[in-house]
TORMI-423856 format. One line per field, with one value per residue: residue number from 1; residue in one letter; y, x, z of N, C-alpha, C in turn. Coordinates in Angstrom, 3 decimals. Example, Ala and Ser with C-alpha at 12.3 -4.5 7.8 and 13.67 -1.06 7.14 Angstrom:
<sites>
num 1 | 2
residu A | S
nc2 -5.690 | -2.250
nc1 13.190 | 12.850
nc3 7.800 | 7.080
cac2 -4.500 | -1.060
cac1 12.300 | 13.670
cac3 7.800 | 7.140
cc2 -3.300 | 0.030
cc1 13.200 | 12.900
cc3 7.800 | 7.870
</sites>
This chain:
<sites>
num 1 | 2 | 3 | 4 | 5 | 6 | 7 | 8 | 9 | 10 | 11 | 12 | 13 | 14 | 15 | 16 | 17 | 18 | 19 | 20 | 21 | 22 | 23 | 24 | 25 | 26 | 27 | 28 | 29 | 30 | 31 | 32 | 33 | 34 | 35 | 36 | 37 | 38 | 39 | 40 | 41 | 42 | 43 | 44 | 45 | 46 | 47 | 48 | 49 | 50 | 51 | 52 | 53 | 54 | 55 | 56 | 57 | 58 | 59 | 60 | 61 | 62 | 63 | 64 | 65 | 66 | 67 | 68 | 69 | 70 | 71 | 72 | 73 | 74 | 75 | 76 | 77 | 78 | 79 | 80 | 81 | 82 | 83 | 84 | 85 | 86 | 87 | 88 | 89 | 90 | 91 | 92 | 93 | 94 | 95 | 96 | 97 | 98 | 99 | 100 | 101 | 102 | 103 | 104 | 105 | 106 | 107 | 108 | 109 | 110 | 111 | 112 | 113 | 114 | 115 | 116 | 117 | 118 | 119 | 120 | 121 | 122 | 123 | 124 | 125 | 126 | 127 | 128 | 129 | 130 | 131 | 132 | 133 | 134 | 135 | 136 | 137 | 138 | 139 | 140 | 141 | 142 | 143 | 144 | 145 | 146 | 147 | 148 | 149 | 150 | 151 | 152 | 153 | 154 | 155 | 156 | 157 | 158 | 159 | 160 | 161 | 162 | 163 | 164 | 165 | 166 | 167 | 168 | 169 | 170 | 171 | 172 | 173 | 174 | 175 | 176 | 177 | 178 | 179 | 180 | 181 | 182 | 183 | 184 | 185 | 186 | 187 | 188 | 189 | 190 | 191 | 192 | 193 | 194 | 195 | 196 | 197 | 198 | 199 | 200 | 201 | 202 | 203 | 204 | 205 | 206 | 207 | 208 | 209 | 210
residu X | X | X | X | X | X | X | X | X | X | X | X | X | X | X | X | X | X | X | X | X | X | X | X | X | X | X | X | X | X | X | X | X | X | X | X | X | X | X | X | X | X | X | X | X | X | X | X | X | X | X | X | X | X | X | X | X | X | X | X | X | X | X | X | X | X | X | X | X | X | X | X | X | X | X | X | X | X | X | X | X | X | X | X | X | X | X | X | X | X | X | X | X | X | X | X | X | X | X | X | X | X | X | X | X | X | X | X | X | X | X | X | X | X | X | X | X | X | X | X | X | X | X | X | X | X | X | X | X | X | X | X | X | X | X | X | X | X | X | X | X | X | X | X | X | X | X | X | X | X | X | X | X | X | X | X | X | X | X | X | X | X | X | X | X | X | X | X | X | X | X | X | X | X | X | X | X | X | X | X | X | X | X | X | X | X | X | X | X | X | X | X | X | X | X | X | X | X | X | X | X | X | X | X | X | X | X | X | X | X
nc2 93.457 | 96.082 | 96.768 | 94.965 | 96.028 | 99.124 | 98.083 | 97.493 | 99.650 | 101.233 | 99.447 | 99.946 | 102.579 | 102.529 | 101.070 | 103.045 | 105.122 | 103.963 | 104.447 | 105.340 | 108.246 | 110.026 | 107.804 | 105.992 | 108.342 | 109.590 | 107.001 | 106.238 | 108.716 | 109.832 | 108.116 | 107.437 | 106.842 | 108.055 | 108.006 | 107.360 | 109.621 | 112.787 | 113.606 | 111.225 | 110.014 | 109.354 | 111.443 | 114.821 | 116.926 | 115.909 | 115.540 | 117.735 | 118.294 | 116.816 | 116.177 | 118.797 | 121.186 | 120.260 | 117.879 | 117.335 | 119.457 | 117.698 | 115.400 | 116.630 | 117.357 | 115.161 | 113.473 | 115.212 | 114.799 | 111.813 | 111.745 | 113.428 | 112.017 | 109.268 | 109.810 | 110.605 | 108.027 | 107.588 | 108.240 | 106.075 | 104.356 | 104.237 | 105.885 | 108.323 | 111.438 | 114.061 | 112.686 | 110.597 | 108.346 | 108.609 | 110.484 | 109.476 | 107.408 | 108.650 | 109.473 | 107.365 | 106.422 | 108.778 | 107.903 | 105.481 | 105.778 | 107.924 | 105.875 | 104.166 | 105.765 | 106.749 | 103.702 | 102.556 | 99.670 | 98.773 | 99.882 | 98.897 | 99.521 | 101.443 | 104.825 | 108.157 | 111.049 | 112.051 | 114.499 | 115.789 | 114.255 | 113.900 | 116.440 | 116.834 | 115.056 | 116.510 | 118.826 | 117.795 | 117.207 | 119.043 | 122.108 | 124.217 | 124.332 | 123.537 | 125.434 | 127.301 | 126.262 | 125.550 | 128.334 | 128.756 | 127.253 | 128.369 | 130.790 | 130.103 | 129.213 | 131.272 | 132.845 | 130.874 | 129.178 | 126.204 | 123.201 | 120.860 | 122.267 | 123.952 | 122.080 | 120.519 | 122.404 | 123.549 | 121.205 | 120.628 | 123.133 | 122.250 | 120.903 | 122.769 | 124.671 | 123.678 | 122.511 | 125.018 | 127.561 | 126.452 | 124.816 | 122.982 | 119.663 | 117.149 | 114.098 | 112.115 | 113.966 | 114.826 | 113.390 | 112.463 | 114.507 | 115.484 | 112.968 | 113.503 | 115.269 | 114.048 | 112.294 | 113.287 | 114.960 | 112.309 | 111.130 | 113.127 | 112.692 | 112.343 | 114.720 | 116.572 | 115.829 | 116.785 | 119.342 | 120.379 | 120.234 | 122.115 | 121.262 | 121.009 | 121.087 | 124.728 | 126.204 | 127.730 | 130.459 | 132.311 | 134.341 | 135.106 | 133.956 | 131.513
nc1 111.678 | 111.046 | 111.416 | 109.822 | 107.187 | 107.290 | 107.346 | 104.914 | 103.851 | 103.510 | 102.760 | 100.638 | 99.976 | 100.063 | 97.659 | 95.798 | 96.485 | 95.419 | 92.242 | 89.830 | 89.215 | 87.716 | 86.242 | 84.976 | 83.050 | 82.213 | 80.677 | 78.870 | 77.453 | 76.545 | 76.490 | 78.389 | 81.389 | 84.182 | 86.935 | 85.950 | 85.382 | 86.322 | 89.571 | 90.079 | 91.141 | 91.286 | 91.463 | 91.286 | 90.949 | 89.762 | 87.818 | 86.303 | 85.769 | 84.080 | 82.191 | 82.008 | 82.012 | 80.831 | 81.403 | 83.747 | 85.293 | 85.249 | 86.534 | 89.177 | 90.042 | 89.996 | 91.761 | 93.901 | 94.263 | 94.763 | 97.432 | 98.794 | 97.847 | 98.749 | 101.455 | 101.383 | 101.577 | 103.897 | 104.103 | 103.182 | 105.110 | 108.350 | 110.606 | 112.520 | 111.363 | 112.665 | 114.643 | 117.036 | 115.987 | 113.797 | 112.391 | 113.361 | 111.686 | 109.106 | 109.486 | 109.306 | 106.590 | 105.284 | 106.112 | 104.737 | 101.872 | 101.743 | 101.784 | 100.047 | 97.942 | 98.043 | 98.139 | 95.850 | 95.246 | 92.412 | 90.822 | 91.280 | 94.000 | 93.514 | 94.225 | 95.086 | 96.784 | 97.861 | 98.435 | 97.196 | 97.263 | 99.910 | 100.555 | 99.551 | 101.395 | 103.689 | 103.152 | 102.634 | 105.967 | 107.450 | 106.990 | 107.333 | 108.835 | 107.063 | 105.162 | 105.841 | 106.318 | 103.676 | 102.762 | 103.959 | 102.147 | 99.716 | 100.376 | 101.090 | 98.519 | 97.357 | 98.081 | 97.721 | 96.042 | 95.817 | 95.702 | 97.384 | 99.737 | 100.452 | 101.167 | 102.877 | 104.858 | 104.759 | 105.745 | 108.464 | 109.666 | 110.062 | 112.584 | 114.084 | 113.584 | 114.017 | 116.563 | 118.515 | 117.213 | 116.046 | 118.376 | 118.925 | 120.765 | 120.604 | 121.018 | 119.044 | 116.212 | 116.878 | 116.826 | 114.298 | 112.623 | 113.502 | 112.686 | 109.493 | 109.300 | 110.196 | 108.580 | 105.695 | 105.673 | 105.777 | 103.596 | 101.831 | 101.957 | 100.279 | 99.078 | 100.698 | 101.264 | 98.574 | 98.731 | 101.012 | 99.498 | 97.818 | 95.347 | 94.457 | 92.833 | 90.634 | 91.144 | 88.328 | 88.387 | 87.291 | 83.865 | 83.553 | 85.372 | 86.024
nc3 121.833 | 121.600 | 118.734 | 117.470 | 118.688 | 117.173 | 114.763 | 114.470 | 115.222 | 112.607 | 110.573 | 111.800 | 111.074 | 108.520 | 107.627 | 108.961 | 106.934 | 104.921 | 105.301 | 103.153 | 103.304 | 101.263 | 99.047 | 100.636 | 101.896 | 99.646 | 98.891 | 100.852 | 100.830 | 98.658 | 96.712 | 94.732 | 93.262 | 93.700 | 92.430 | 89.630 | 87.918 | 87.211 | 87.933 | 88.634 | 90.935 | 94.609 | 96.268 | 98.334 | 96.529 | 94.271 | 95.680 | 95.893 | 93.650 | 92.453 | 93.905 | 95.420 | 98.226 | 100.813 | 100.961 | 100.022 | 101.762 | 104.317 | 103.526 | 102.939 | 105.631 | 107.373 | 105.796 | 106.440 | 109.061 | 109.735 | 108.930 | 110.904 | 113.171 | 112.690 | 113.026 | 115.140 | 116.770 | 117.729 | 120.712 | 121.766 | 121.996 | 124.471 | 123.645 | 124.014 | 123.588 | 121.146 | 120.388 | 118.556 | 117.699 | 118.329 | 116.812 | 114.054 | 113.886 | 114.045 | 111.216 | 109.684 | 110.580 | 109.606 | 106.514 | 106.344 | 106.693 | 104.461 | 102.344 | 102.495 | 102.202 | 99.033 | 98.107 | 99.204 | 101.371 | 101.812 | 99.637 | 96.918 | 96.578 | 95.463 | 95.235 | 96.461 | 95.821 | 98.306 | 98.894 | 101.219 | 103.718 | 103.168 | 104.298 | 106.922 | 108.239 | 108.310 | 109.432 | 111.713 | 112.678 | 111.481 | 111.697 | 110.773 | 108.380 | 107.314 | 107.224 | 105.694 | 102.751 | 102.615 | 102.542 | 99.859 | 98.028 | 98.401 | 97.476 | 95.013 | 93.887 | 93.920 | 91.744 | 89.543 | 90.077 | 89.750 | 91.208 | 91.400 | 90.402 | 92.226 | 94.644 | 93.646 | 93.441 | 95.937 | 97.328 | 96.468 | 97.051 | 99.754 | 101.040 | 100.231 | 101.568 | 103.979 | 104.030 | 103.104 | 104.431 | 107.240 | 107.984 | 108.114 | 109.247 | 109.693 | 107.970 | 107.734 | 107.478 | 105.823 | 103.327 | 103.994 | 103.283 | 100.280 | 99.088 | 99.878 | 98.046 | 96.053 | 95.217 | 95.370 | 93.164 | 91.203 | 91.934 | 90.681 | 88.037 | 85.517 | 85.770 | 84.955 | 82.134 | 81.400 | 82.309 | 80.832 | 78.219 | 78.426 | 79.746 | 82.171 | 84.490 | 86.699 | 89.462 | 90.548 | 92.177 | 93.078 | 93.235 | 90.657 | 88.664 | 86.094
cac2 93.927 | 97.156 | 96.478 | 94.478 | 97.637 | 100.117 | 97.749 | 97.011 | 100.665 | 101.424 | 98.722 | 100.417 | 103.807 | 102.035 | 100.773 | 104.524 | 105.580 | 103.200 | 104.167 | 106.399 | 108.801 | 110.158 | 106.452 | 105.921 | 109.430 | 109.307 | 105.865 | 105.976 | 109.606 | 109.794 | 106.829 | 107.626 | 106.576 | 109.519 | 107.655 | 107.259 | 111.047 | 113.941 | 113.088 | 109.824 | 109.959 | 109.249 | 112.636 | 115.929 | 117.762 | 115.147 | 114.888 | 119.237 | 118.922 | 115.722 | 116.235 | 119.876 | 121.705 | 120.006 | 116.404 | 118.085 | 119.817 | 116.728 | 114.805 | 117.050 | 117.480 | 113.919 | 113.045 | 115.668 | 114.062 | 110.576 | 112.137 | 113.617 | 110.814 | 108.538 | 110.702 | 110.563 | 107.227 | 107.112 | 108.294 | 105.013 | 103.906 | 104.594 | 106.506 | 110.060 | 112.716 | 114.590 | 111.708 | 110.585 | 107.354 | 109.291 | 111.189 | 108.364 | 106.346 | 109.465 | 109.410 | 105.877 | 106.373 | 109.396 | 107.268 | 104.483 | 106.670 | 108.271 | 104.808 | 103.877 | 106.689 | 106.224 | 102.364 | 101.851 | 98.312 | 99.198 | 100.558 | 98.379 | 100.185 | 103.214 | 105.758 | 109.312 | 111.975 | 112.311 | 116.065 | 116.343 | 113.389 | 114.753 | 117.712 | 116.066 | 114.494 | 117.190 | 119.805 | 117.623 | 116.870 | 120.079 | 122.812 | 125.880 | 124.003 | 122.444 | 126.193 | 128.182 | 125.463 | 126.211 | 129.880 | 128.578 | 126.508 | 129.750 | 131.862 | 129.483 | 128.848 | 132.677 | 132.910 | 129.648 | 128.398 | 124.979 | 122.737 | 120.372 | 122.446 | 124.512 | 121.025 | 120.217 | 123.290 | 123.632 | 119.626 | 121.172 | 123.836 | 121.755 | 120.399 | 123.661 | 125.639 | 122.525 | 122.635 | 126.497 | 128.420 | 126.160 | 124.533 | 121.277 | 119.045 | 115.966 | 113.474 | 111.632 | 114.263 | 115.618 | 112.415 | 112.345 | 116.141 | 115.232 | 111.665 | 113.751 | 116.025 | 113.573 | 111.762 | 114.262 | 114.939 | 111.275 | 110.562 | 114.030 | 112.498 | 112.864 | 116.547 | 117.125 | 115.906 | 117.998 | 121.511 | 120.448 | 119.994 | 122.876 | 120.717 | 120.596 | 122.277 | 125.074 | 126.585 | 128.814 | 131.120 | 133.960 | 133.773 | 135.980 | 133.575 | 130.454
cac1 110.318 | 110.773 | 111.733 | 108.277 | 106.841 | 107.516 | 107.298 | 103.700 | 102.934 | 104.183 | 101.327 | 99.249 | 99.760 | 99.931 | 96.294 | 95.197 | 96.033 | 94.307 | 91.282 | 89.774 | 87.368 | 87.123 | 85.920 | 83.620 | 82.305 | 81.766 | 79.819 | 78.001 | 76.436 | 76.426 | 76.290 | 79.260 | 82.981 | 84.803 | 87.762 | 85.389 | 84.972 | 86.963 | 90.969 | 90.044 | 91.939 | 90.417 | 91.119 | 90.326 | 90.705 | 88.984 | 86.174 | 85.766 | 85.744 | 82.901 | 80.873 | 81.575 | 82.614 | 80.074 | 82.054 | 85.465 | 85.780 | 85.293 | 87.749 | 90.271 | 89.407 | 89.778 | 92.985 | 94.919 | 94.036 | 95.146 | 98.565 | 98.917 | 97.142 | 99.725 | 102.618 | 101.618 | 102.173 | 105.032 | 104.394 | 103.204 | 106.752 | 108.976 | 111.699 | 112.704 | 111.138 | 113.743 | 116.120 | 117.336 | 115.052 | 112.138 | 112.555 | 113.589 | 110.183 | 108.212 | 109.587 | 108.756 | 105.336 | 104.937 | 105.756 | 103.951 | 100.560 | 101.323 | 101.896 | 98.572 | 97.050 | 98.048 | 98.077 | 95.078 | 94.676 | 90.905 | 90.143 | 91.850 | 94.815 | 93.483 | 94.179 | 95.005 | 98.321 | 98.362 | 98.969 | 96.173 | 98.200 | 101.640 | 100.087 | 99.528 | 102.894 | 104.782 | 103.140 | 103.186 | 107.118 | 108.215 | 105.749 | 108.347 | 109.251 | 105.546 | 104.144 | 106.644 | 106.018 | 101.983 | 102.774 | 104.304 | 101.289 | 99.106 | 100.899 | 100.884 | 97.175 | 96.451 | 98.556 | 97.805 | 94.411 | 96.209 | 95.970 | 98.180 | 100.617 | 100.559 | 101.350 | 103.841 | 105.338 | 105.109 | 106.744 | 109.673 | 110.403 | 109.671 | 113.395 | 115.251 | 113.337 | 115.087 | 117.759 | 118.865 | 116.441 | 116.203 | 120.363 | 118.467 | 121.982 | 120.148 | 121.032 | 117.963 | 115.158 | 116.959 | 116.690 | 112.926 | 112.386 | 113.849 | 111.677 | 108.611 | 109.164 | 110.305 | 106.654 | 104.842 | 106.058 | 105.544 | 101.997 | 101.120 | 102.493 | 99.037 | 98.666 | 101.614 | 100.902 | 97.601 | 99.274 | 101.734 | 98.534 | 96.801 | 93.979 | 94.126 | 91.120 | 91.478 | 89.665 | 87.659 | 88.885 | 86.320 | 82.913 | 83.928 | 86.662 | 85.691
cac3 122.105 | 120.924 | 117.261 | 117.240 | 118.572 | 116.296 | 113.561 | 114.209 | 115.045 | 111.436 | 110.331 | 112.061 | 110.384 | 107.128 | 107.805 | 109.220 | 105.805 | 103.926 | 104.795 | 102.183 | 103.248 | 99.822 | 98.346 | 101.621 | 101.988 | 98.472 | 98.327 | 101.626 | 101.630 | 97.925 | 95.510 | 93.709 | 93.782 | 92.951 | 91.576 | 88.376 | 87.759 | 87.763 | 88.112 | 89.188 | 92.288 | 96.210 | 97.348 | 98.598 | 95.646 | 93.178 | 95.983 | 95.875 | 92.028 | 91.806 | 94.972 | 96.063 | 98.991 | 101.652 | 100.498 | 100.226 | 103.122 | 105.642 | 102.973 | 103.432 | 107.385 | 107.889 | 105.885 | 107.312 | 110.523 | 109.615 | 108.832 | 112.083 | 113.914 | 112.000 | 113.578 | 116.687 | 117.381 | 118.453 | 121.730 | 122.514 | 122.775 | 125.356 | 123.100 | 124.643 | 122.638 | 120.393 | 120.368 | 116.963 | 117.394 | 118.858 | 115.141 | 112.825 | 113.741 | 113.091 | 109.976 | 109.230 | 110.763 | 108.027 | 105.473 | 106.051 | 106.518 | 103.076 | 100.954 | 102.625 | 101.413 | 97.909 | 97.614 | 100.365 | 100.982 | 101.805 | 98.861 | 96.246 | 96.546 | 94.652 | 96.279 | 96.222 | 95.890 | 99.564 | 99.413 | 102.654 | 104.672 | 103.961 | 104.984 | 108.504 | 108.685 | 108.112 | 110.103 | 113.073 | 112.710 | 111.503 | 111.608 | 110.494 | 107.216 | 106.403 | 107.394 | 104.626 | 102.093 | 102.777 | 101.727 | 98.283 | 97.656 | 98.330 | 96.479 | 93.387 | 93.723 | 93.852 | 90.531 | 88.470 | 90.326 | 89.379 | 92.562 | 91.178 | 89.954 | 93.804 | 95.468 | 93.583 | 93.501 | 97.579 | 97.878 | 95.805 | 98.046 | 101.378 | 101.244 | 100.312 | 103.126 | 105.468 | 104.281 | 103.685 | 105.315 | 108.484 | 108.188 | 108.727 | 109.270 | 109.742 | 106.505 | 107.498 | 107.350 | 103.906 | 103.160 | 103.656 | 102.307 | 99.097 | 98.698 | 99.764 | 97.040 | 94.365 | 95.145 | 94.895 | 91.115 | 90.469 | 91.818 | 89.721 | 86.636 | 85.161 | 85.965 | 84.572 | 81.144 | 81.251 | 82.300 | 79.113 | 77.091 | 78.968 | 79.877 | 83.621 | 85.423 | 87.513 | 90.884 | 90.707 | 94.207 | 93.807 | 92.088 | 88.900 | 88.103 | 85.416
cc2 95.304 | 97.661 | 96.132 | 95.575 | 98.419 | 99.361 | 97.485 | 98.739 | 101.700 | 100.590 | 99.690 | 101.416 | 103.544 | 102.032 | 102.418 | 105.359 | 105.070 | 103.309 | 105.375 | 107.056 | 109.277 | 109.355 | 106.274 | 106.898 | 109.485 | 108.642 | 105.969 | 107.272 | 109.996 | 109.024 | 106.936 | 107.364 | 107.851 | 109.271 | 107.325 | 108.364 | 111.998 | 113.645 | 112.064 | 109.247 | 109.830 | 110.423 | 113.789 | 116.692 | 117.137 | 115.362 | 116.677 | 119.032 | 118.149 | 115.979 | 117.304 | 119.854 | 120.899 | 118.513 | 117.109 | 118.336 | 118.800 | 115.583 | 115.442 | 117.420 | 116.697 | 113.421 | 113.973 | 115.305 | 113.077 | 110.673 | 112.567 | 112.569 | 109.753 | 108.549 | 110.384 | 109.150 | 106.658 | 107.308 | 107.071 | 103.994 | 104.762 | 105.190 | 108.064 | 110.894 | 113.532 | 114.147 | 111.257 | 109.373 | 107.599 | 109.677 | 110.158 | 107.426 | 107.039 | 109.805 | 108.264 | 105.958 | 107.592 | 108.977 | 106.139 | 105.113 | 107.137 | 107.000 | 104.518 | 104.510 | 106.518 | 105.204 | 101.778 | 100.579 | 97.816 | 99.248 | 100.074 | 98.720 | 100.772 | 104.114 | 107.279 | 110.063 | 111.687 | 113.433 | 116.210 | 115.680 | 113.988 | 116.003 | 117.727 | 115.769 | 115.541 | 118.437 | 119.403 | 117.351 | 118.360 | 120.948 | 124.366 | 125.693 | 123.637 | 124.226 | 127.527 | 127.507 | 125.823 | 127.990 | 130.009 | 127.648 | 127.545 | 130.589 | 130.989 | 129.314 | 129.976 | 132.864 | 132.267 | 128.993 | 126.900 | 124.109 | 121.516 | 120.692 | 123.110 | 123.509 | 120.401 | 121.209 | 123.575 | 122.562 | 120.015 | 121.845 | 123.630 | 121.848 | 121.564 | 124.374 | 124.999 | 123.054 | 124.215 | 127.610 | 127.876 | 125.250 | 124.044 | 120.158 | 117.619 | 115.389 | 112.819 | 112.346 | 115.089 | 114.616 | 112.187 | 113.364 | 115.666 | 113.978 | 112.048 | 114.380 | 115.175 | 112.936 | 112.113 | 114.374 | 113.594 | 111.021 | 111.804 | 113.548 | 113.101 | 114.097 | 117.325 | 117.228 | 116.642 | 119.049 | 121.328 | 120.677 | 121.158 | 122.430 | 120.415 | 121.726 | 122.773 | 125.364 | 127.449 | 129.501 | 131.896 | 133.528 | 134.297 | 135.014 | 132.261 | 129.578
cc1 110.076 | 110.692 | 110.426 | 107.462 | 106.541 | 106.823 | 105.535 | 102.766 | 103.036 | 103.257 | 100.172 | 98.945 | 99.918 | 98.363 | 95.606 | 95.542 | 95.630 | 92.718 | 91.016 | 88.426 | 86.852 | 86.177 | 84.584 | 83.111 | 81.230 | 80.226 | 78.403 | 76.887 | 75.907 | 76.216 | 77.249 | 80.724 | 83.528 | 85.980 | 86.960 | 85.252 | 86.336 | 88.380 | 91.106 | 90.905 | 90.932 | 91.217 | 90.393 | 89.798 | 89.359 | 87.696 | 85.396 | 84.938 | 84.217 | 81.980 | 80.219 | 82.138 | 82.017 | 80.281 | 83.633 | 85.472 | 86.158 | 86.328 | 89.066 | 90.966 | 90.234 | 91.152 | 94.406 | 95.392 | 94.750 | 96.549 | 98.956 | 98.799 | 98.509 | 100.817 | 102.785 | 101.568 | 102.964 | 105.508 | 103.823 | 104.301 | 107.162 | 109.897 | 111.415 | 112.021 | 112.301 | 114.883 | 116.073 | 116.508 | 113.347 | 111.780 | 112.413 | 112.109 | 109.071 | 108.269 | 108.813 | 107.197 | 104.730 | 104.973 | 105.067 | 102.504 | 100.784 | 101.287 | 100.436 | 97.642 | 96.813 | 98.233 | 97.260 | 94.790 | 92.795 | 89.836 | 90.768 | 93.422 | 95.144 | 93.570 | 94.012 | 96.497 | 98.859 | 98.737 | 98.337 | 96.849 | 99.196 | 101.298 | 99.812 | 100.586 | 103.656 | 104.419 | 103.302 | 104.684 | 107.870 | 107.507 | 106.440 | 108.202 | 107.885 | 104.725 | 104.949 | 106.595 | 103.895 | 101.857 | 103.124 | 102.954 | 100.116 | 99.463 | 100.908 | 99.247 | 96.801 | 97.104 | 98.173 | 96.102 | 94.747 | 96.509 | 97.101 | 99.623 | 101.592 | 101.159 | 102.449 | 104.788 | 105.900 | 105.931 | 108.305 | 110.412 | 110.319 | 111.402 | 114.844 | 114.710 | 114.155 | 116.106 | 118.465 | 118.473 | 116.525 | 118.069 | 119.809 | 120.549 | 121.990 | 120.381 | 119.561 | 116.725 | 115.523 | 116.493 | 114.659 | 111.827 | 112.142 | 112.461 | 110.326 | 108.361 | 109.175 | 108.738 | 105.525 | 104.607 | 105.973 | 103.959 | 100.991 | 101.838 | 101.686 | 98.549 | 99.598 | 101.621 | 99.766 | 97.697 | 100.095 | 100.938 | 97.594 | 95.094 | 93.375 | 93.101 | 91.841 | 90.797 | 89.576 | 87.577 | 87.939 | 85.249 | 82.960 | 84.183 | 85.972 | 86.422
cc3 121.495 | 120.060 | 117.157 | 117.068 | 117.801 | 114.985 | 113.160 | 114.596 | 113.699 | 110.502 | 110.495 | 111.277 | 108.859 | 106.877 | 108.445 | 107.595 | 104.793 | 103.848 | 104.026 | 102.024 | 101.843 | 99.027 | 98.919 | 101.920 | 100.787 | 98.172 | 99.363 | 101.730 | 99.605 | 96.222 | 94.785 | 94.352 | 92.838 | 92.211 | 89.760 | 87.909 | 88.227 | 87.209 | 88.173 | 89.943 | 93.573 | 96.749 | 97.699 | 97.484 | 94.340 | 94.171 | 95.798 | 94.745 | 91.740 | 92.501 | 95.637 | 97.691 | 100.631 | 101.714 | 101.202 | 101.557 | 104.437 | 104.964 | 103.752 | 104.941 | 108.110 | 107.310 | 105.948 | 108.561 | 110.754 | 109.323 | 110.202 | 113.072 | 114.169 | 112.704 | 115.069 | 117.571 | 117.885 | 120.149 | 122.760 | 122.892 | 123.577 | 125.073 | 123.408 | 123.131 | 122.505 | 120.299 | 118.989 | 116.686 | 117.529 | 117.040 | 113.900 | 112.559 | 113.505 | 111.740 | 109.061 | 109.466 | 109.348 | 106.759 | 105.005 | 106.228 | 104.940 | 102.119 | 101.486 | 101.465 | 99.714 | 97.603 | 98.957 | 100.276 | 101.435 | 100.911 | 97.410 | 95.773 | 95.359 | 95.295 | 95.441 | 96.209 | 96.890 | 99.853 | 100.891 | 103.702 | 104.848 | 104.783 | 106.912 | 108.735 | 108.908 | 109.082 | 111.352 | 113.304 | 112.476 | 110.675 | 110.515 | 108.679 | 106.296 | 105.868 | 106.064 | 103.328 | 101.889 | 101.581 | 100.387 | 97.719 | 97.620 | 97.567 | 95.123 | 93.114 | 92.939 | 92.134 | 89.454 | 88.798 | 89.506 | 90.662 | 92.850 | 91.256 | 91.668 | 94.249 | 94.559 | 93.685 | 95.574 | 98.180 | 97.595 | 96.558 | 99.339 | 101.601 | 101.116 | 101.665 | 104.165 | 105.696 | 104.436 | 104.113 | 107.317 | 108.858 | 108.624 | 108.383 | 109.171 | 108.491 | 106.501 | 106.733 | 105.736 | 103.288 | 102.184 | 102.945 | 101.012 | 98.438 | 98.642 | 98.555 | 95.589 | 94.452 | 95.509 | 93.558 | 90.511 | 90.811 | 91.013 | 88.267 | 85.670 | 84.678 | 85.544 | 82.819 | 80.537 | 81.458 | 81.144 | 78.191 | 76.725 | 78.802 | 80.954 | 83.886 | 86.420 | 88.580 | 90.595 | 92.488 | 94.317 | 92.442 | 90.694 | 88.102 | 87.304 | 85.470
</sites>
């Protein structure tokens, strides 16, 4: 019964990140799919860049949420909080919310990076490591104004902060560190060939800046 359980609240958070407010924000308040424009991705950043800040903002709002949300299902089982199964199925629930996200079955499974989701997962599971990782993604922004390059850059150093800043011991959550980080650097493939090319767009943080 409890294998079932899990396995179907692991569905569930598959299906919580499938849906794609980006796609349906997009279509329903604006006529436009934002995967056609921009990056041609369903997220926050593509929806800032196509629709603006008054789009964006409730993108990014909303699938930080669904990362968290995602997470927190596990307290509908009966597994002790901070037990190695309590843990292991928040893991699983984090990763099945992010493949949503980027292979929504909602949304033809187009999705998006998932930087705003992991961003949910990870702060509700381990807030120390998500919130020192944040500060490398800030600090690359303020430098590069490359939002790409920030987010991958912050996934990178999620798994050393674990490990030798926090003497994470766990094989699992290195485990899942590491995987967050390597797919990160693969669903920016894209953005990677355009900072090689220097053709990626950047933010504009302050109104001076072009």
């Amino acid at each position: 019964m409890e294998t079932l359980l899990n396995t179907f609240l692991v569905i569930i958070a598959y299906l919580m990140g499938s849906i794609p407010n980006a796609v349906w924000i997009g279509k329903w308040f604006y006529g436009i799919d934002v995967r056609e424009f921009g990056s041609g991705n369903a997220g926050a950043t593509n929806t800032f860049r196509v629709l603006g800040k008054k789009a964006g903002i409730p993108v990014l709002v909303l699938d930080i949420l669904k990362g968290c949300a995602a997470v927190a299902l596990v307290f509908f089982t009966m597994l002790e909080p901070g037990s190695q199964d309590f843990f292991n199925l928040q893991l699983a629930l984090g990763v099945a919310v992010l493949l949503g996200h980027i292979f929504p079955v909602f949304a033809g499974f187009r999705g998006g990076k998932g930087v705003a989701t992991l961003l949910g997962v990870v702060i509700f599971i381990m807030p120390i490591a998500c919130s020192l990782s944040l500060l490398v993604f800030l600090a690359t922004l303020l430098l590069t104004r490359y939002v790409s390059l920030s987010s991958m850059f912050a996934g990178i150093s999620f798994p050393f902060f674990l490990h030798f800043g926090l003497h994470n011991t766990n094989e699992i959550l290195t485990i899942f560190s590491i995987t967050v980080a390597v797919l990160l650097v693969l669903t920016h493939r894209k953005n990677i060939k355009r900072l090689l090319k220097n053709q990626e767009s950047k933010v504009p943080l302050f109104r001076f800046q072009k």
